[in-house]
C-alpha positions, 0 to 999 in steps of 0.5 A, spaced: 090 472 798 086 472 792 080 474 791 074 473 786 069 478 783 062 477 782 063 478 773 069 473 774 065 467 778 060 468 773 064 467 768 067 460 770 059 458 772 058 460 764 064 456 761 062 451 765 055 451 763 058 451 756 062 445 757 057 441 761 056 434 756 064 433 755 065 434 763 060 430 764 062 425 759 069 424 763 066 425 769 060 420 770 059 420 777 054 423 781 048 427 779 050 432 773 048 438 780 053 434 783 059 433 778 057 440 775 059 443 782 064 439 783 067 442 777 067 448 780 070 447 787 077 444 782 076 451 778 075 454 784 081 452 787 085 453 783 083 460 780 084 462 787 091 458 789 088 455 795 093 451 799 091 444 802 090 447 809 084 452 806 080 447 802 075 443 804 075 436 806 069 431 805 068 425 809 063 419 808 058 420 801 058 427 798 052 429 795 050 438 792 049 440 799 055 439 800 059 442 794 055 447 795 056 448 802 064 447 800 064 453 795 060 457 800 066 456 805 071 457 799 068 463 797 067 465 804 072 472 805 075 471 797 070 474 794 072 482 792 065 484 793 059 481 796 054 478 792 050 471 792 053 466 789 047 461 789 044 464 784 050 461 780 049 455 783 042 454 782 044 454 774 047 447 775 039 444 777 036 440 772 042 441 765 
């Protein structure tokens, strides 16, 4: 299984931030939290090599709460140390 280290998930929340006009741009639905995160999952799922039984399913709208519900539930025993993870999230709120 792969893991993730606090420093690796801040990078990906960084270059994230740092690109957030142009995902935005190419991805105009839903809030900016919410295609932020929605980003992040993608990344997520790939960076860890996630197999379809392992990745969240969503059921009727989808809104922040969810996504970061979802990326808790990704990062849930992936994580090679302990850290809080929303305070990366946090950084998504009013770009």
């Amino acid at each position: 299984m792969t893991r993730i280290t606090e420093a690796e998930f801040a990078r990906i929340v960084d270059g994230i931030v740092k690109d957030r006009e142009t995902i935005i741009q190419h991805n105009p639905l839903g809030t900016r939290e919410e295609i932020l995160l929605w980003m992040l999952l993608a990344t997520l799922f790939s960076y860890l090599s996630l197999s379809e039984i392992e990745t969240p399913c969503f059921s009727g709208s989808v809104d922040a709460a969810t996504y970061r519900e979802a990326v808790g539930f990704v990062l849930n025993k992936r994580k090679a140390t302990d850290f809080d993870h929303e305070q990366y999230l946090d950084r998504f709120v009013n770009l």
